[in-house]
PAZALUM-317158 format. One record per residue (C-alpha): residue in one letter; residue number from 1; x, z, y. Coordinates in steps of 0.5 Angstrom, whole numbers. Each point is the difference from the previous one (the first is absolute). Last residue first. Layout:
<recs>
residu | num | X | Z | Y
a | NUM | X | Z | Y
...
</recs>
This chain:
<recs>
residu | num | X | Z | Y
x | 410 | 42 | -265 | 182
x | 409 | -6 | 5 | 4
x | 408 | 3 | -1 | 6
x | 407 | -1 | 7 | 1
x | 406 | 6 | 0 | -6
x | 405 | 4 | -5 | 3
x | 404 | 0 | 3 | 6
x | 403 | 3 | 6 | -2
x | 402 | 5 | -3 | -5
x | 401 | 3 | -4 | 7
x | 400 | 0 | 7 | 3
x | 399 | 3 | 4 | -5
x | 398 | 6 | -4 | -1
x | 397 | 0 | -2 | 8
x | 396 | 1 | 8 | 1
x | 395 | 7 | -2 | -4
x | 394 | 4 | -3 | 7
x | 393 | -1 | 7 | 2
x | 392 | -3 | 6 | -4
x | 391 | -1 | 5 | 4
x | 390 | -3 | 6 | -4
x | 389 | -6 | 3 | -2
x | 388 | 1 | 7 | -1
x | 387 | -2 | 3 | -7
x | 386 | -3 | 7 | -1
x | 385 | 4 | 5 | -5
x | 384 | 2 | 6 | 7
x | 383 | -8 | -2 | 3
x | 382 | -2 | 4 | -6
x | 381 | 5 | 6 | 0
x | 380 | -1 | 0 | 8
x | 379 | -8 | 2 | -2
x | 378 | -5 | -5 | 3
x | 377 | -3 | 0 | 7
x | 376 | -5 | -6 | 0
x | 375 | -3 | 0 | -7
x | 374 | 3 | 7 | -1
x | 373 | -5 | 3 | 5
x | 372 | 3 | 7 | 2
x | 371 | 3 | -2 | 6
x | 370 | -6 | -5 | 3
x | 369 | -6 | 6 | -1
x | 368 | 6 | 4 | 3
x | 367 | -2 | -5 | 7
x | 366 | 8 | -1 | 3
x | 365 | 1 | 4 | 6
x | 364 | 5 | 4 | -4
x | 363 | 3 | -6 | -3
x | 362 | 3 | -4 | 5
x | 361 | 6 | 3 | 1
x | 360 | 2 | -4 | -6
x | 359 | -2 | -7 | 3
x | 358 | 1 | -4 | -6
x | 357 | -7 | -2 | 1
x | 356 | -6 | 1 | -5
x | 355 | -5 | -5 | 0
x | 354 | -8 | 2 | 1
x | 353 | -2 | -4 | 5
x | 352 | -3 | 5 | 4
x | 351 | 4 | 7 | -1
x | 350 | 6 | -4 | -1
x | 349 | 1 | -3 | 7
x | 348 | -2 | 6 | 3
x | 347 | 5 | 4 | -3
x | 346 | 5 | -6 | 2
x | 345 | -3 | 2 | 7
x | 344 | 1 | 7 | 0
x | 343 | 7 | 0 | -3
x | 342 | 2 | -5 | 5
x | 341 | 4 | -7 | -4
x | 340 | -5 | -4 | 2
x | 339 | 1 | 1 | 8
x | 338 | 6 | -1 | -1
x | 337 | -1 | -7 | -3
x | 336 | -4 | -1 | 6
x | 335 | 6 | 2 | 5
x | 334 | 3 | -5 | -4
x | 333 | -5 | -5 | 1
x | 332 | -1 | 2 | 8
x | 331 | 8 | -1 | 1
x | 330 | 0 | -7 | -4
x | 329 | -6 | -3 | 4
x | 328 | 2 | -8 | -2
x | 327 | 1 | 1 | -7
x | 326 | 5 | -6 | -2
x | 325 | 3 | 3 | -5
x | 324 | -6 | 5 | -3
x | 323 | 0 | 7 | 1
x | 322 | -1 | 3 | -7
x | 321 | -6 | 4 | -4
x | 320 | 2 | 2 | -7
x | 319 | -5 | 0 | -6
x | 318 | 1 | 3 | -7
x | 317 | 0 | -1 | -7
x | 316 | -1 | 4 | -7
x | 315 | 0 | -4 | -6
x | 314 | -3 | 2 | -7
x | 313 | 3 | 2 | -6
x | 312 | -3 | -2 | -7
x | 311 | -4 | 7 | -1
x | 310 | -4 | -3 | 6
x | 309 | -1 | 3 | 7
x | 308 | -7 | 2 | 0
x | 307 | -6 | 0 | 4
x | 306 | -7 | 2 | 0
x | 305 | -6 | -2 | 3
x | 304 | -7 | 4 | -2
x | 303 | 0 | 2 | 8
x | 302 | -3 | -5 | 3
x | 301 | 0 | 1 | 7
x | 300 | 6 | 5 | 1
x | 299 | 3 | -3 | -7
x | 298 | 2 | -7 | 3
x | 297 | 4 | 2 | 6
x | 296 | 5 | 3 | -4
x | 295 | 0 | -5 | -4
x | 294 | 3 | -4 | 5
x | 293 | 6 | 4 | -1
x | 292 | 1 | -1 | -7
x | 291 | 0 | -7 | 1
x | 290 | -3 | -4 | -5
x | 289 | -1 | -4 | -6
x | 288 | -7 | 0 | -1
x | 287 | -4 | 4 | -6
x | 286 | -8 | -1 | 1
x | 285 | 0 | -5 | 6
x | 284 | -6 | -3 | 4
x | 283 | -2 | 8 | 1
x | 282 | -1 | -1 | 7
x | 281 | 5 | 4 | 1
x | 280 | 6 | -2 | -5
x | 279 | -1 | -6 | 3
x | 278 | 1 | 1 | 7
x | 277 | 5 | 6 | -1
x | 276 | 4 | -6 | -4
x | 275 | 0 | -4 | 6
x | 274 | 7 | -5 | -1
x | 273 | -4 | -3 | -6
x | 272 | 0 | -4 | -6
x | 271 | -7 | 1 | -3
x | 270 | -4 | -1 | -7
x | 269 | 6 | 0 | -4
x | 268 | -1 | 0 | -8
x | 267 | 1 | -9 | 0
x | 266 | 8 | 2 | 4
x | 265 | 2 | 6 | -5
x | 264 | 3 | -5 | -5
x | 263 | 2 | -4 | 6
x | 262 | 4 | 7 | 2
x | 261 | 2 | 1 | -7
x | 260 | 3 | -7 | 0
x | 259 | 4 | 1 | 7
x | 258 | 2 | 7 | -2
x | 257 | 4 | -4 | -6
x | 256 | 3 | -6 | 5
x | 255 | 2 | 6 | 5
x | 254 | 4 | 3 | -6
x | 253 | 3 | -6 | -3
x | 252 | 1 | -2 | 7
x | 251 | 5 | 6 | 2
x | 250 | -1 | 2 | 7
x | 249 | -2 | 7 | -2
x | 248 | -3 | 5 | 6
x | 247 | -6 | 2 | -4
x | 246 | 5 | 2 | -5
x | 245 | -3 | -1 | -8
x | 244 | -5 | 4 | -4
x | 243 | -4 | -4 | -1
x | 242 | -5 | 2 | 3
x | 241 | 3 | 2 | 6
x | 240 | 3 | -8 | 0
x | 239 | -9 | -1 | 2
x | 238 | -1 | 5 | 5
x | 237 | 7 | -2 | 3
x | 236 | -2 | -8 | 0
x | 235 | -8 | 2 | 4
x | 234 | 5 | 4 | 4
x | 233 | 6 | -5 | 2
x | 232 | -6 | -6 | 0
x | 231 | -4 | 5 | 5
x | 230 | -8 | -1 | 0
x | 229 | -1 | 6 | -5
x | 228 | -4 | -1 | -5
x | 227 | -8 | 2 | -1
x | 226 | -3 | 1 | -7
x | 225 | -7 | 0 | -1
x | 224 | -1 | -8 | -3
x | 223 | 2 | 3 | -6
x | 222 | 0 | 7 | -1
x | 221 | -1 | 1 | -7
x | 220 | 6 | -6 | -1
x | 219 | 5 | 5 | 2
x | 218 | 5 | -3 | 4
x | 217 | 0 | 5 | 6
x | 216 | -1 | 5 | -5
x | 215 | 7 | -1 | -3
x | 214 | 4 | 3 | 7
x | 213 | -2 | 6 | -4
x | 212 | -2 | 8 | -1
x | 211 | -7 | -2 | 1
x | 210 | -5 | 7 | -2
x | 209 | -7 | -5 | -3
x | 208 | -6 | 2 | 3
x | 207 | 1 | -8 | 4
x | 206 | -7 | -2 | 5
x | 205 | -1 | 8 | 3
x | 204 | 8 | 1 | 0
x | 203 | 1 | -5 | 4
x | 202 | 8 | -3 | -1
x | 201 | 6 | 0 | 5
x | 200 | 7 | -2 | -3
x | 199 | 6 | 1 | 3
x | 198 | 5 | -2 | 6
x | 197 | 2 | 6 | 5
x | 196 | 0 | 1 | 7
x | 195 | 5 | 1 | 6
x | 194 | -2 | -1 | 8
x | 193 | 5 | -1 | 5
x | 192 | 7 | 1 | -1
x | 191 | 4 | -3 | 7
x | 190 | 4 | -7 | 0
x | 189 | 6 | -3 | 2
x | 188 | 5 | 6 | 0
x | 187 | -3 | 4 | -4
x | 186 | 6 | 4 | -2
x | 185 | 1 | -6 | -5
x | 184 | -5 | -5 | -1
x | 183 | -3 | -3 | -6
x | 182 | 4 | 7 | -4
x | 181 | -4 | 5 | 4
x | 180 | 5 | 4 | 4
x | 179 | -5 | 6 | 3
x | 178 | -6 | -1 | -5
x | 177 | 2 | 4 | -5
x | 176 | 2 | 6 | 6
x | 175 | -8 | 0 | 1
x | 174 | -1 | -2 | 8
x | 173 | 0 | 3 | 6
x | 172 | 7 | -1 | 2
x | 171 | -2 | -7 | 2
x | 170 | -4 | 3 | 6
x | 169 | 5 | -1 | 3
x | 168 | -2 | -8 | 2
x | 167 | 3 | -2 | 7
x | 166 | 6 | 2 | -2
x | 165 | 0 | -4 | -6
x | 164 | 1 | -7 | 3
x | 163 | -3 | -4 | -7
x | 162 | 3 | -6 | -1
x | 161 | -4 | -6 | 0
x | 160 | -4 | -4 | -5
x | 159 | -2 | -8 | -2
x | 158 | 8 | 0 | -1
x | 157 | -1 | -5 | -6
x | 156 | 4 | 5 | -4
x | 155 | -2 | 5 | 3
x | 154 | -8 | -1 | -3
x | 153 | 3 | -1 | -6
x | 152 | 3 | 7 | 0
x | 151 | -7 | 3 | 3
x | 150 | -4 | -3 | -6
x | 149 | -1 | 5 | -5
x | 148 | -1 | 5 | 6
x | 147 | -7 | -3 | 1
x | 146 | -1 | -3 | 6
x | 145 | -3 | 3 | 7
x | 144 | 1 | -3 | 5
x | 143 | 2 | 1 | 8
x | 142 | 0 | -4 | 6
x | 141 | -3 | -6 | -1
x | 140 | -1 | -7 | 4
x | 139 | 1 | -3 | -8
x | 138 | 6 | 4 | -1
x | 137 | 5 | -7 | 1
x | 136 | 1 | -3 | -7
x | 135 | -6 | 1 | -2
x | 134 | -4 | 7 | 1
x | 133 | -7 | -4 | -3
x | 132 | 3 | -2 | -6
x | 131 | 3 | 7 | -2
x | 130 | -7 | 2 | 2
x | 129 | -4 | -4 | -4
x | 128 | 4 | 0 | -6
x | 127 | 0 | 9 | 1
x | 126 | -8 | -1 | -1
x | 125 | -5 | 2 | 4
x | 124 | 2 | -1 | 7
x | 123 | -1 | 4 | 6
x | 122 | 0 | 0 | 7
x | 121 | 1 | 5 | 6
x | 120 | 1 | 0 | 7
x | 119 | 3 | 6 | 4
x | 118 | 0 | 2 | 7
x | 117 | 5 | 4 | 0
x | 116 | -1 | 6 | 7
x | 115 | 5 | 4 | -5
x | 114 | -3 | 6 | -2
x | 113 | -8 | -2 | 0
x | 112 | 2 | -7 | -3
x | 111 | 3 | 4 | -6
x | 110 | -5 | 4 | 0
x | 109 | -5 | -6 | 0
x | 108 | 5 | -3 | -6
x | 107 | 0 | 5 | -4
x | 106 | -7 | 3 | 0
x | 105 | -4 | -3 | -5
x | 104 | 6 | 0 | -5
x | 103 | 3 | -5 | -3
x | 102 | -1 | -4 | -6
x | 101 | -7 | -4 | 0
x | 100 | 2 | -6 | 1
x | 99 | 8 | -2 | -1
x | 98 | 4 | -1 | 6
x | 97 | 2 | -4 | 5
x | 96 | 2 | 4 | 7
x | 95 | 0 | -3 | 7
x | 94 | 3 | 4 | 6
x | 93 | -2 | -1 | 7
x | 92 | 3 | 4 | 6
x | 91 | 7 | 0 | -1
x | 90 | 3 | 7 | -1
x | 89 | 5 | 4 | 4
x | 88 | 6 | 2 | -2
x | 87 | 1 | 7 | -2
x | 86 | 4 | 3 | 5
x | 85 | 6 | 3 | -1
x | 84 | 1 | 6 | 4
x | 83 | 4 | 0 | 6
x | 82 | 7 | 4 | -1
x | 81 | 1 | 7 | 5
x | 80 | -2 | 5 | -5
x | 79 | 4 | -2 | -5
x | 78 | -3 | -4 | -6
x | 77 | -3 | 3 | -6
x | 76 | -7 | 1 | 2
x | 75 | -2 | -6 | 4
x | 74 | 4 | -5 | -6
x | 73 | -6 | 4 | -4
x | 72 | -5 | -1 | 4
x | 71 | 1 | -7 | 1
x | 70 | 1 | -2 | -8
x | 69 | -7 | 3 | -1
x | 68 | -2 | 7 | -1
x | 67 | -1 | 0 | -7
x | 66 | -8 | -1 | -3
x | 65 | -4 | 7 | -1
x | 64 | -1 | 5 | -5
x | 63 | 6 | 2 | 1
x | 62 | 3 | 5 | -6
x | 61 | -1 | 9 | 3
x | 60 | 5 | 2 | 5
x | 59 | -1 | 8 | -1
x | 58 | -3 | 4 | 6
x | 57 | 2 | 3 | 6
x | 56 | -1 | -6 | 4
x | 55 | 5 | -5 | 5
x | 54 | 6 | 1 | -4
x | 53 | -2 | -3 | -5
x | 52 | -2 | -6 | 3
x | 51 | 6 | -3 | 2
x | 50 | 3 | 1 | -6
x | 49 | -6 | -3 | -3
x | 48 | 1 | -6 | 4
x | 47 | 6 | -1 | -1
x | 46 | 0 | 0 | -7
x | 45 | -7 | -5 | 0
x | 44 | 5 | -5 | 5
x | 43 | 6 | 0 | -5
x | 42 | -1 | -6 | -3
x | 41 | -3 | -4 | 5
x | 40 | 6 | 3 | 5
x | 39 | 5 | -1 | -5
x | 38 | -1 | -7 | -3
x | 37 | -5 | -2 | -5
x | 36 | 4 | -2 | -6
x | 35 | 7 | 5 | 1
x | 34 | -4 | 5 | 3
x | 33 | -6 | 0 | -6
x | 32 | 7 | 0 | -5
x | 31 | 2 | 6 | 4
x | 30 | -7 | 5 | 0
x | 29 | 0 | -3 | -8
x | 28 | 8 | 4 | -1
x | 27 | -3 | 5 | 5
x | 26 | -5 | 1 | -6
x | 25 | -8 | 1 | 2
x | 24 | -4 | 5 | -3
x | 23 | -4 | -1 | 6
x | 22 | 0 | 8 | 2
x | 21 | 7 | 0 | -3
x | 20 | 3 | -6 | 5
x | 19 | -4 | 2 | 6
x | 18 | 3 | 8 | -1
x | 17 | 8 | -3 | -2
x | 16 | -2 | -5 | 7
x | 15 | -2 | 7 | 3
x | 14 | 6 | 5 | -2
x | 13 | 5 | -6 | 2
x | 12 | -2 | -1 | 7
x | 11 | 1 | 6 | 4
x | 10 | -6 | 0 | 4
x | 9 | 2 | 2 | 7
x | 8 | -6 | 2 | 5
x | 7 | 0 | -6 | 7
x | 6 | -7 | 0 | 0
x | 5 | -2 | -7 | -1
x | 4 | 7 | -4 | 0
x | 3 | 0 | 4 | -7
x | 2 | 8 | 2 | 0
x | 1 | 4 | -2 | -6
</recs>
């Protein structure tokens, strides 16, 4: 292999077997990267760092930066005579719908600066207000961000489109967990976003007592102090946790019984809410079912905050971002897509919002303060006896209907 730059042979083999050990990668996982991501997305970092390393004296060290993209890497291993593959050009608009509060600060204006995208974003406060706002036909958006727990049900209706992933390499950035996720294999329609669990949160200036339990949350003590989550699948997980059943079952029996715990717990509930940070903050809450991330942002300005994952169990969940089917500005959206799959951005994301990304070259930019807080970070051993919340088809109906009956107050 000859470098197109200076003409010095590289022999090939020794520096993929270098690449390979400093990363400690196995070519079995460098060939499954080649068979998800395609050649030149998956061997653009390889190429680049055989490329580099003859260039200085010293060792190649990890990248700390995003991949070449797609473009580049086609650059550097087709004949001297080929053109280049361009990267298509974006369209000049680009419209987001996402969360409040959940991207860093500078994403979008670096985006817009890299790009010459001008880029419009709205938010929603609650996954029912925004799958109601898509519709059939995206709303006017380009990109979304639903819960992962959702994605089968959104192909099922064609609400999403395929992604092209040469215009996203940064996908080699991500975790090896999160690089076949079972919702949507080889990421083919999505891309991992953020990652959270669900436990329970308590002020320990208003509760000396250590909890251990999703019990406190039907604790008579606290009365009027407790907040629920605003998420029927979540509220139900709280309560089937308890009794020590799936939080993923379709059985009646079982759903009937989270139901009457749930409307024995209802007369102790001070609040349901999607905005857990809001209440824990203003101290409206004592103990709220919460998610271990926004906690995070709780204990900063109120630091007797705690959070626990409850010895019943508890659930870990993620949030993806998709291309939605009638997006008007594809190009832009998946170069936006890329855009949060860079290290640095990803970074950024979790630096200000507090979530951690799938993005494993990521993490050396990431606050350490983030790292070593297990309320965000938590140990492997901990996230490995978590629960994700699956898609259940046709069966959500049993929980939703039992959702309504419960905030009707039947």
């Amino acid at each position: 292999m000859t470098d197109p730059h200076d003409g010095s042979s590289i022999d090939l083999e020794r520096e993929l077997t270098r690449y390979l050990a400093e990363r400690r990668m196995s070519r079995r996982y460098l060939l499954d990267r080649v068979a998800k991501l395609g050649a030149f997305a998956a061997l653009a970092p390889v190429i680049a760092a055989c490329t580099s390393s003859t260039a200085s004296a010293a060792p190649s060290s990890t990248s700390t930066t995003a991949p070449p993209s797609a473009s580049a890497s086609a650059a550097a291993v087709a004949p001297a005579s080929a053109e280049p593959t361009p990267v298509p050009s974006p369209e000049g608009e680009l419209f987001v719908y996402n969360w409040a509060d959940y991207m860093g600060e500078d994403v979008i204006p670096s985006f817009e600066k890299k790009y010459g995208v001008k880029v419009t974003l709205d938010f929603f406060d609650n996954y029912d207000t925004m799958y109601a706002k898509i519709g059939q036909d995206g709303g006017g958006y380009d990109v979304t961000f639903p819960t992962s727990v959702d994605i089968p049900a959104l192909l099922a209706r064609n609400l999403v489109q395929p992604l092209d992933q040469s215009l996203i390499p940064n996908l080699v950035n991500l975790g090896t967990e999160w690089t076949n996720p079972g919702y949507d294999p080889g990421n083919a329609h999505s891309i991992p976003y953020m990652w959270w669990t669900t436990g329970v949160a308590y002020d320990t200036d208003k509760i000396k007592d250590t909890l251990t339990s999703w019990s406190a949350l039907w604790d008579e003590r606290f009365a009027k102090h407790i907040a629920v989550l605003d998420d029927s699948r979540e509220a139900f997980a709280m309560a089937l946790f308890r009794l020590g059943k799936d939080p993923n079952t379709t059985n009646d029996a079982d759903l009937d019984a989270a139901l009457a715990l749930l409307q024995q717990q209802k007369p102790l509930v001070r609040v349901y809410t999607t905005d857990d940070i809001g209440v824990l903050s203003n101290g409206d809450a004592w103990v709220s079912h919460a998610w271990g991330s926004d906690v995070y942002q709780v204990t900063s300005e109120r630091p007797s905050v705690k959070f626990y994952i409850p010895e019943e169990g508890g659930v870990r969940g993620s949030d993806t971002a998709v291309l939605l089917a009638n997006a008007k500005h594809p190009i832009a959206a998946q170069l936006f897509l890329n855009h949060l799959l860079d290290a640095q951005v990803s970074a950024a994301n979790t630096n200000f919002i507090g979530y951690m990304g799938p993005n494993a070259a990521a993490r050396q930019y990431i606050d350490p303060t983030i790292l070593a807080d297990p309320t965000v970070n938590l140990d492997q051993a901990v996230v490995a006896k978590l629960a994700e919340l699956l898609d259940l088809g046709a069966d959500l109906e049993k929980y939703t209907s039992r959702w309504e009956t419960l905030r009707a107050g039947a």
